[in-house]
Structure formats: C-alpha cells, structure tokens
DRENLO-6129 format. One line per field, with one value per residue (C-alpha): x, y, z; residue number from 1. Coordinates in nm, 4 decimals, always signed. Layout:
u [X, ...] $
v [Y, ...] $
w [Z, ...] $
resi [NUM, ...] $
This chain:
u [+0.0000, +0.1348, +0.1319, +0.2282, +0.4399, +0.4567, +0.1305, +0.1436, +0.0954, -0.2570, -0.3686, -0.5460, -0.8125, -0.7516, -0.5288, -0.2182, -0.1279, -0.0748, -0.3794, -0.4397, -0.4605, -0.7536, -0.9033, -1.1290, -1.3273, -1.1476, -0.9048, -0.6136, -0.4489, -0.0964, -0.0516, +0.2493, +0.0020, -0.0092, -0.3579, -0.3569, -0.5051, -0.5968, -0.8773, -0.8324, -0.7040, -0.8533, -1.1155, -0.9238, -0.8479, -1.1384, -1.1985, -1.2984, -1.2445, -0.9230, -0.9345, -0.7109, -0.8250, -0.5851, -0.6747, -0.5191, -0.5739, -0.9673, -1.0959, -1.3953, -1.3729, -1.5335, -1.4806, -1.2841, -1.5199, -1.5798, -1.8461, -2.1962, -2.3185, -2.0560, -2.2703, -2.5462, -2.2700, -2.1371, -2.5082, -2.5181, -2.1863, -2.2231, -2.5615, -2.3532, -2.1035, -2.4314, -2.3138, -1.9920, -2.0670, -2.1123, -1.7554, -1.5866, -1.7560, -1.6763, -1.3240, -1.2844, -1.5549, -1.4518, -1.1150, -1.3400, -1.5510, -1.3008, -1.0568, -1.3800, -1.4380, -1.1183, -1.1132, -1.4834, -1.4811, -1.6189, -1.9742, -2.0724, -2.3585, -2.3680, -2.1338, -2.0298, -2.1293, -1.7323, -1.7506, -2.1035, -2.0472, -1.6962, -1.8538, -2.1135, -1.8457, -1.6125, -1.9071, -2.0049, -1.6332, -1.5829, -1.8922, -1.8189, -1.4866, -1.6247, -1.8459, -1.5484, -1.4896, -1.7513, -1.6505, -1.7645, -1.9614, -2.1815, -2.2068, -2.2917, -2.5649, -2.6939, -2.7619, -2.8969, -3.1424, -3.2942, -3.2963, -3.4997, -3.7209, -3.8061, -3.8461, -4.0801, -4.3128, -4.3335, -4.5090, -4.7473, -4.8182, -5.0834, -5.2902, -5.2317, -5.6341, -5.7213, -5.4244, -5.3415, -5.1519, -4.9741, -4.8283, -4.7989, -4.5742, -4.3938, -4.2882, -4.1919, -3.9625, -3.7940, -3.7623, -3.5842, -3.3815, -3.2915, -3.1941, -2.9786, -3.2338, -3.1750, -3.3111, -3.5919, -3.7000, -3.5971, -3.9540, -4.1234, -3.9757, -4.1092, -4.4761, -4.4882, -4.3022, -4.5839, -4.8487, -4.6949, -4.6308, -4.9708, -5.1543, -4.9125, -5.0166, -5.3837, -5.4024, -5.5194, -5.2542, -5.2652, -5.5933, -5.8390, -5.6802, -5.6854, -5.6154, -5.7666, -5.6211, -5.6762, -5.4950, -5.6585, -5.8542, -5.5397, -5.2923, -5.4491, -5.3029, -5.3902, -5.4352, -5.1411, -4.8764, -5.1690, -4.9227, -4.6582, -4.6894, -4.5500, -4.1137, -4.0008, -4.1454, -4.0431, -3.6865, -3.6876, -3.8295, -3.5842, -3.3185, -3.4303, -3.4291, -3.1436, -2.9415, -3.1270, -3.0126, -2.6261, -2.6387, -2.8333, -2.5730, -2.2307, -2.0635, -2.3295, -2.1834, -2.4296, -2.4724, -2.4824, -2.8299, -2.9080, -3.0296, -3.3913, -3.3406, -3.3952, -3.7823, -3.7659, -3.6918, -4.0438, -4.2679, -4.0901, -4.0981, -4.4566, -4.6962, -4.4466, -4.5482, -4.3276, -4.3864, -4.2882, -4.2213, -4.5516, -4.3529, -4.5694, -4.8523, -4.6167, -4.3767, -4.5687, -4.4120, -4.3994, -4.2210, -3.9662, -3.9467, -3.8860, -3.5659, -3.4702, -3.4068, -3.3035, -3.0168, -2.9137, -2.8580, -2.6682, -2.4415, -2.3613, -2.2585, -2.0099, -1.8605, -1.8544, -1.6749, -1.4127, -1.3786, -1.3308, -1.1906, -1.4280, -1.6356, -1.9674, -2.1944, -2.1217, -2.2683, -2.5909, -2.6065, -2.5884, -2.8447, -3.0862, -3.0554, -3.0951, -3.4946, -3.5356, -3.3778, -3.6149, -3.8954, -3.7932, -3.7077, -4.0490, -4.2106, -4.0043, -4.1567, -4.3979, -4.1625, -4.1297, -3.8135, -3.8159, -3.7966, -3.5256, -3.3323, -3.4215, -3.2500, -3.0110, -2.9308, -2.9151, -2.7061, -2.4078, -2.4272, -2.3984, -2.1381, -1.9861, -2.0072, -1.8449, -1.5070, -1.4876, -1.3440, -1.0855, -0.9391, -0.9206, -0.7151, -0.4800, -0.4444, -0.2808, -0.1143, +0.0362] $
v [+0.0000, +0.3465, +0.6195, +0.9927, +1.0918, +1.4445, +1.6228, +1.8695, +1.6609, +1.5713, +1.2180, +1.0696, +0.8494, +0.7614, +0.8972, +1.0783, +1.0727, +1.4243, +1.5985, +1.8807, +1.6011, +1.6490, +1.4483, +1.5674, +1.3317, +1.2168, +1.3938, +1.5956, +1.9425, +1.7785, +1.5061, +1.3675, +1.3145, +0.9202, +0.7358, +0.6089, +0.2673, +0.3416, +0.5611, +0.8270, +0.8541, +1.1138, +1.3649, +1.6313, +1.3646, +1.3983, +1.1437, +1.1679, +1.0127, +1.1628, +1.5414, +1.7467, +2.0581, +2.2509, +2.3670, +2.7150, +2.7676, +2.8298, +2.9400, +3.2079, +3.3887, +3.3273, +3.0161, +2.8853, +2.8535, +2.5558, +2.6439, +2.7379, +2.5043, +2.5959, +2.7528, +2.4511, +2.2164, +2.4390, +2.4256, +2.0538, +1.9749, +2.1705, +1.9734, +1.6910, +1.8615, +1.8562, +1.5217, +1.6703, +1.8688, +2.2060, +2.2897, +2.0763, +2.2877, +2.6018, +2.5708, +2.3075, +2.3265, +2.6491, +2.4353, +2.1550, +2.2974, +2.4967, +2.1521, +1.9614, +2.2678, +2.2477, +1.9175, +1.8973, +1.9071, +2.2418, +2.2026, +1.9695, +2.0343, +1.6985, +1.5721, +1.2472, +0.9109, +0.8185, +1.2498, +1.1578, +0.8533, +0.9844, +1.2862, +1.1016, +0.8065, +1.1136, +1.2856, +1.0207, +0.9322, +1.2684, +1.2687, +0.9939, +1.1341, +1.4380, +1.1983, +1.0778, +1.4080, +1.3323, +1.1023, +0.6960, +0.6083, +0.9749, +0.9143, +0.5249, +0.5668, +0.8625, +0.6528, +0.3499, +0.5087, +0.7161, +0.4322, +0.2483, +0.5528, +0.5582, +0.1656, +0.2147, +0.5620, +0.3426, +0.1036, +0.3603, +0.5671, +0.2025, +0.3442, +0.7205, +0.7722, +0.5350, +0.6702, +0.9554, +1.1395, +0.8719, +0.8873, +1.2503, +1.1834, +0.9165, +1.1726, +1.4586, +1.2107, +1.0974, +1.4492, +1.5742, +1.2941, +1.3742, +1.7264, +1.6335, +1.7297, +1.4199, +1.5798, +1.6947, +1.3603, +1.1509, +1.2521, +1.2196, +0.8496, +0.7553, +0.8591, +0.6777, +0.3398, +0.3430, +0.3976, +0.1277, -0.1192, -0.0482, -0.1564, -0.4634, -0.5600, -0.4966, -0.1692, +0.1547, +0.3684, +0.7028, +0.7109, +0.3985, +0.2698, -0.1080, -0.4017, -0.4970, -0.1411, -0.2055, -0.0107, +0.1994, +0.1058, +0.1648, -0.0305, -0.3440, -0.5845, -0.6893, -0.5659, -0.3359, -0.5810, -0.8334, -1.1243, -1.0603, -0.9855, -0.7178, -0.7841, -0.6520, -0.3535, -0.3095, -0.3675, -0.1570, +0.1418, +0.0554, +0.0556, +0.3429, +0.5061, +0.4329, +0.5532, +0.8771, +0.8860, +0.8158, +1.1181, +1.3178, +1.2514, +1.3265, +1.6659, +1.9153, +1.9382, +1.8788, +1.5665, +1.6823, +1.7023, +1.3886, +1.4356, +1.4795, +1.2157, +0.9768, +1.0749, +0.8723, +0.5503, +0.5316, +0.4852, +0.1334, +0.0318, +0.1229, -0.1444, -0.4420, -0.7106, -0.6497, -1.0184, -1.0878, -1.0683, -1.2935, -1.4301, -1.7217, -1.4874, -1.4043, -1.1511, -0.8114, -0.4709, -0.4104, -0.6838, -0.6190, -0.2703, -0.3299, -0.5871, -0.3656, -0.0992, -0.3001, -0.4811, -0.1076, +0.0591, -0.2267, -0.2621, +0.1058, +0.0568, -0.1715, +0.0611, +0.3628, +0.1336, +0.0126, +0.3372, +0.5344, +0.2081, +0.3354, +0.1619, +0.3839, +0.2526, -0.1001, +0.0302, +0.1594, -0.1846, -0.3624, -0.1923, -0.1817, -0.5918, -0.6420, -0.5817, -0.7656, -1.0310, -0.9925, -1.0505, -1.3326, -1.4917, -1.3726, -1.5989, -1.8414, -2.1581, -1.9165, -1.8167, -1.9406, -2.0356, -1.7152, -1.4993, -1.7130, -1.6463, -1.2302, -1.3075, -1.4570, -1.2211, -0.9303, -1.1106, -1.1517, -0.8265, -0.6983, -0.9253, -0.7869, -0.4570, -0.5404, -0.6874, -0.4634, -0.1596, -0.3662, -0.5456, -0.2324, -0.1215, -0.4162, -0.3938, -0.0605, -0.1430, -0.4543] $
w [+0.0000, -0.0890, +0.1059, +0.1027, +0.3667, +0.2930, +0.5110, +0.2018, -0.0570, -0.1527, -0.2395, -0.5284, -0.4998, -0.1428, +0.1574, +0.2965, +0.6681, +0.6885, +0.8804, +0.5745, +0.3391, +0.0511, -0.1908, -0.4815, -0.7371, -1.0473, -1.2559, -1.0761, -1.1926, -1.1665, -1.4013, -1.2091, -0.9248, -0.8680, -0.7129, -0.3544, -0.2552, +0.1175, +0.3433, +0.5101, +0.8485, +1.0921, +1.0683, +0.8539, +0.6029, +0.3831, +0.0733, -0.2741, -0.6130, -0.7720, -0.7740, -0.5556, -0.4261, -0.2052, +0.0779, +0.0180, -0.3311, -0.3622, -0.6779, -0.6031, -0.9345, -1.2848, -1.3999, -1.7388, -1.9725, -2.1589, -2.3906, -2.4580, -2.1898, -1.9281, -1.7167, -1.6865, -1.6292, -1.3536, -1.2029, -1.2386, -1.1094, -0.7871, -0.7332, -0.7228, -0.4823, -0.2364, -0.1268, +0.0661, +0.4096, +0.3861, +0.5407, +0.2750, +0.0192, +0.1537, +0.1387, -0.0940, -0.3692, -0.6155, -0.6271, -0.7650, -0.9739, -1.1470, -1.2017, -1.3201, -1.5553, -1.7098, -1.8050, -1.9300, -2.3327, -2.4357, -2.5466, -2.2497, -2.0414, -1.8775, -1.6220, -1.7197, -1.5899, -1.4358, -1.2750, -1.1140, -0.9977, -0.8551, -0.6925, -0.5330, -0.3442, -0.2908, -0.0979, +0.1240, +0.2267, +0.3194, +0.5047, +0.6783, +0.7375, +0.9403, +1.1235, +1.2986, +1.4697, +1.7404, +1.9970, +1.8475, +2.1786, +2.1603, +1.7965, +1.7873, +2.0777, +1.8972, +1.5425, +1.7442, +1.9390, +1.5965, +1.4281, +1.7026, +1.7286, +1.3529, +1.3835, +1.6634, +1.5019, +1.1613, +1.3581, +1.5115, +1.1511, +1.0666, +1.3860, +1.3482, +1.3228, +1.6385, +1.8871, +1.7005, +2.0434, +2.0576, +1.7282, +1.7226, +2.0272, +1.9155, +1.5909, +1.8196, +1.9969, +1.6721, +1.5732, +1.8699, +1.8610, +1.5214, +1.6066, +1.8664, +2.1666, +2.4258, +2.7112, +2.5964, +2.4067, +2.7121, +2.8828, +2.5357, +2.5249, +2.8563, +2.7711, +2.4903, +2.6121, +2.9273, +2.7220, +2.4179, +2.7181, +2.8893, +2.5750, +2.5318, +2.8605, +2.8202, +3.0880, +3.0909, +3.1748, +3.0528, +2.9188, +2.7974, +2.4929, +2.4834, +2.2456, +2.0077, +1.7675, +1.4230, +1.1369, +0.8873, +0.6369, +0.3436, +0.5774, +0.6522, +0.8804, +1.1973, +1.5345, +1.6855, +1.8695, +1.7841, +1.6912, +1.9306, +2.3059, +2.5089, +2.5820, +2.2198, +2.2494, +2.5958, +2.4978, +2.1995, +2.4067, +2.7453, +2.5090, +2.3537, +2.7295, +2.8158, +2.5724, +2.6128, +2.9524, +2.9007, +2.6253, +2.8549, +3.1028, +2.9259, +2.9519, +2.8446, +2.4842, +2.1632, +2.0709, +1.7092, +1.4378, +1.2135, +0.8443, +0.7689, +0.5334, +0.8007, +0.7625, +0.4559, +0.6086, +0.7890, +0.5072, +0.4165, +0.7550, +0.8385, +0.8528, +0.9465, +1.1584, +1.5307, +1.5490, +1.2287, +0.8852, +0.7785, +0.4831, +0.4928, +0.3600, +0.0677, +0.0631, +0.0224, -0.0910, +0.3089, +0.4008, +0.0605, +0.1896, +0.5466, +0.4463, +0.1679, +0.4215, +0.7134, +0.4572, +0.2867, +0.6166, +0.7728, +0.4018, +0.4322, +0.8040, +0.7071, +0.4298, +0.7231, +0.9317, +0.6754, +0.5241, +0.8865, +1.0705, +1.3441, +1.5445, +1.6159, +1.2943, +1.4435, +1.7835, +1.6118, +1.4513, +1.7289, +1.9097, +1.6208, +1.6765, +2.0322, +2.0169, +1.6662, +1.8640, +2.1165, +1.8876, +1.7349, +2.1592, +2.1960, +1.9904, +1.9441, +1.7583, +1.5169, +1.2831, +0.8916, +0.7485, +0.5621, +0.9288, +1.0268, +0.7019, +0.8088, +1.1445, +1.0326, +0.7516, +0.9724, +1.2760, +0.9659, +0.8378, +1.2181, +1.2587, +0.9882, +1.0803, +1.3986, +1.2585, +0.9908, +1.1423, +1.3327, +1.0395, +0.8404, +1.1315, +1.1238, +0.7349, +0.7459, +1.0389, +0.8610] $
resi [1, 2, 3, 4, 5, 6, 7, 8, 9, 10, 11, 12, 13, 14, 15, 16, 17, 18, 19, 20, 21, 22, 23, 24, 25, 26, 27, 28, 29, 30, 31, 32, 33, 34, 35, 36, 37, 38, 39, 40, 41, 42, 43, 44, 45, 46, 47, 48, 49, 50, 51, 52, 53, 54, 55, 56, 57, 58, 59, 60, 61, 62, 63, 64, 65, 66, 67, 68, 69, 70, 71, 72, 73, 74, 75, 76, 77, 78, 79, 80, 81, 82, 83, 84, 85, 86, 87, 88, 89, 90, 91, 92, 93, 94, 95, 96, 97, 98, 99, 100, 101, 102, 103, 104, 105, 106, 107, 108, 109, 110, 111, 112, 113, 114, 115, 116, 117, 118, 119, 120, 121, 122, 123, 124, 125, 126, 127, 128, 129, 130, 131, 132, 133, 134, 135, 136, 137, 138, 139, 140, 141, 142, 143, 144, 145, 146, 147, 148, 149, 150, 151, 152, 153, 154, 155, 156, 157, 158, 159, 160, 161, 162, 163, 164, 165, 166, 167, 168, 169, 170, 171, 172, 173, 174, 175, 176, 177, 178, 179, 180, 181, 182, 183, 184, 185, 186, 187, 188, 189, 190, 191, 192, 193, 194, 195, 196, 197, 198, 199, 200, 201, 202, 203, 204, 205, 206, 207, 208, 209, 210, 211, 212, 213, 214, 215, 216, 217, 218, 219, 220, 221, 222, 223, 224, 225, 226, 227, 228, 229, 230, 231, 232, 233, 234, 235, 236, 237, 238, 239, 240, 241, 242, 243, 244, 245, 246, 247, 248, 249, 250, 251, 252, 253, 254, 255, 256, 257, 258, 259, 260, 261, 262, 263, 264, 265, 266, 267, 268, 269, 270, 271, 272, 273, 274, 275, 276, 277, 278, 279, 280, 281, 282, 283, 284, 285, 286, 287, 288, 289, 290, 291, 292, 293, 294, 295, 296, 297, 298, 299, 300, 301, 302, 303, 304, 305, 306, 307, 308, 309, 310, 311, 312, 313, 314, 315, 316, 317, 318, 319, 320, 321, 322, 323, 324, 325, 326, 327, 328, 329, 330, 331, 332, 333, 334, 335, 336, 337, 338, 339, 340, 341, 342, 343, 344, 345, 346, 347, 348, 349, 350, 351, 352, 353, 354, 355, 356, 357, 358, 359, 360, 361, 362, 363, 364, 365, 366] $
C-alpha cells in the first residue's frame, strides 16, 4: 500500500497521513500526481475520487469557460457537490468545480457518468470522514437510538387515526432525537413506552386505549402488537431510554443534528409485523421494503466502518438488533423459514459490521 508521507501533498483516490490532506473526485491538476489505494485517516483527512483541491488555493472567481453550456454544467456539477458537508464545500468546492471545468470538453452540459459517480463516493467518504470528529460512543448511541425511534413511530403511523396522540408523540420524539435534543426527548420516550407497554399488557394507563387497535382502512393488517406480546417492544423502548439517559448525562456538549433524510426511512418500515415478517402470507411490498431498508442501512454501516476504521456505525447496529432479537425470543416456535433467514441475515451483516473496522485497522497497520 502506498502512502504519502509528505502532510502537504494531496492524495489521489484515497489517503495521505498528513492531517491537511484532501481528496477531490477524479481527474487531478498535476498530471504527475499518482492514485492512492488506502482511506483516510482522521477527521481532517477527507476522501474523494481523484481530484485534488488545495486547501489554500480556492478558486472564487469566474470560472474557465468551456463552452456554450458551461454555465449549466457548472449548475449541475455543484448539485452533485451537495453530497460533501457544507464545510468541505466552503473551502474546498470552487477548487473543484473549477478543475472539473477544465477538463470537461467544451460544449458539455452533462457531467459524465465516471464524474457523477466519482462525486457522489467522494461525498459520502468525506462525510463519513467528518463523522469521525464526534466522539464513536456519543455518535454510535446517537444513530442506534434514531434508528430504534423511527423503527418504533413506523409502527405507530398504521394506527395514526385510532391513537393519534400517541403517534404525534412518538414523531416529536424521533424528531428531537434527530436534532440532537436528548433531554428533551428523554420525557417524550417515557410517555410513549408506558403507554406502548400499557396496551401490550392490556391496561389503561394514561388514558383507555386497549387491544384490540386495528390499522386503517389503506394499511391493513392486523391488530397493533396483535401477533406478538409485550417484551419486544419493551426492549426496543428501554433501550431506547437508556441511551437517552447516558447522552443526557455526558458533559453538556451537543450531541450533534441527524439528516432529515432519516424521515424517509419510515414509510418502508410502516406497517411491518413487530412479530414478524408474515412471509408465509407471501412476501408483500412491506415486508420487501422493510428488508430492503433493514439490509441497505446495515451494508452502508459496514462501508462507514471500513472506510473510517471506526467503530460507532457497528454500535448503532448492534443496538438496532438487540430488540429484533427480542422478537424473534419472543415468539419463538412461530416463525417461517423465511424470518429465520431475516435473522439470520441481519445477525451476519452486524457481525460484519463489527469486525470490519478492526481489520481495516490491522491492514494498514500490517
């Protein structure tokens, strides 16, 4: 493996060492520039394709012009740039744009499929890069808990018109979550887990909502927590808790905002079984969405980890698991082959997640 040992010198297609170290998206402005093979390693080492961009040479001026369509391929390739944080671009994306610009062939009001595809990876590396700046327990916590909150509201939306409080709740929760508010979600949490657990266990706390809750007419399905009894759900939300509480508890720093993209993640999960997958039924465009999703977030978890040889996406994993474990405990014995394959599936790419930072570690090490 190759790698620069000069902090000033900026890497290809992978890393330097140095802490200044850039990388762009595809074609460099020094042709004697060679590729590197490996990640970055720290925070300030942000990733891209190929491009260097240095980090005291920013272009802010007009840019060369490459044509009658260089001014819709400058829009187009700075929608692209959209992918890298908003620091990155500040300093680093004039730099970009201009390179790309010089090297497009005049005329050309497309980027091209290599530059889009390069500017995309490039964007997420970096991204991931940055993500490392927060300390990997705060951050790992963080992602585990959202992603059990938006696992828990999608199950909620089927039955928005018969508890709709609860619901609303159960949205603000993921919401503050999202933006970072822990202390102010932790009593949010609490509500709804009682009132969740008080229907699981056929009470009336909080007000007189019992069992059976059936969905709305579009959703189908059966009866809320119908098939399944009342210790997932009690997991997921204790879980859920206490994580809460140990952010809530740290030095009174921010624990950092989530993307709003994360909204998009509850419409494939809504209407799932919390027993199940009911693959013996067939497998419906819920149950494709829900594993879809499940198996997407959990692939890119083990890219973070190997890309950032950090640990925190494997921390979110793992507690995303716990309570789908739970489920499957709960009713042991009811499952099809098909939910066992889902289990099973999702314990390997955890797994995976796990090791992956580690041995990433030892490679460059080695």
């Amino acid at each position: 493996m190759t790698v620069a040992t000069d902090p000033n010198v900026p890497a290809g297609a992978g890393t330097s060492t140095g802490p200044d170290a850039r990388a762009g998206t595809g074609a460099t402005t020094d042709p004697s520039s060679s590729a590197e093979t490996s990640s970055g390693t720290g925070p300030n080492a942000t990733m891209g394709a190929g491009l260097i961009a240095e980090p005291n040479d920013v272009t802010t001026g007009p840019r060369t012009a490459t044509g009658a369509g260089a001014g819709v391929l400058e829009r187009r390739y700075r929608r692209l740039l959209r992918g890298y944080p908003r620091g990155y671009r500040s300093g680093y994306g004039g730099e970009l744009i201009a390179t790309l610009l010089d090297t497009a062939e005049p005329g050309r009001t497309l980027p091209s499929a290599r530059e889009s595809f390069a500017l995309i990876v490039g964007g997420l590396r970096t991204r991931v890069t940055y993500a490392t700046e927060r300390p990997a327990w705060v951050d790992g916590v963080h992602l585990g808990v959202l992603a059990l909150s938006v696992a828990q509201l999608a199950m909620l939306v089927p039955y928005a018109t018969t508890v709709p409080l609860w619901v609303g709740l159960s949205a603000l929760a993921v919401a503050l979550i999202m933006r970072g508010r822990v202390r102010t979600a932790l009593p949010v949490v609490v509500l709804v887990a009682v009132k969740v657990c008080s229907i699981t266990l056929g009470r009336t706390w909080l007000d007189v909502t019992l069992l059976p809750v059936y969905p709305d007419p579009v959703w189908g399905g059966g009866a809320l927590y119908g098939s399944g009894g009342p210790v997932a759900p009690m997991v997921g939300y204790a879980l859920i808790a206490l994580g809460l509480l140990a952010l809530a508890a740290r030095e009174p720093r921010p624990v950092g905002a989530r993307s709003w993209l994360w909204w998009a993640a509850i419409p494939a999960l809504a209407g799932a079984n919390p027993a199940g997958l009911d693959f013996t039924a067939g497998p419906g465009p819920l149950t494709v969405a829900r594993v879809a999703v499940e198996i997407g977030v959990l692939v890119l978890a083990i890219w973070a980890g190997h890309v950032a040889r950090d640990p925190r996406w494997a921390m979110a994993s793992v507690i995303y698991l716990i309570p789908v474990c739970a489920v499957y405990a709960e009713n042991l014995g009811a499952q099809s082959s098909q939910d066992v394959a889902h289990l099973a599936l999702l314990v390997f790419l955890t797994v995976l997640a796990v090791i992956v930072p580690y041995r990433a570690k030892r490679h460059v090490l080695l």
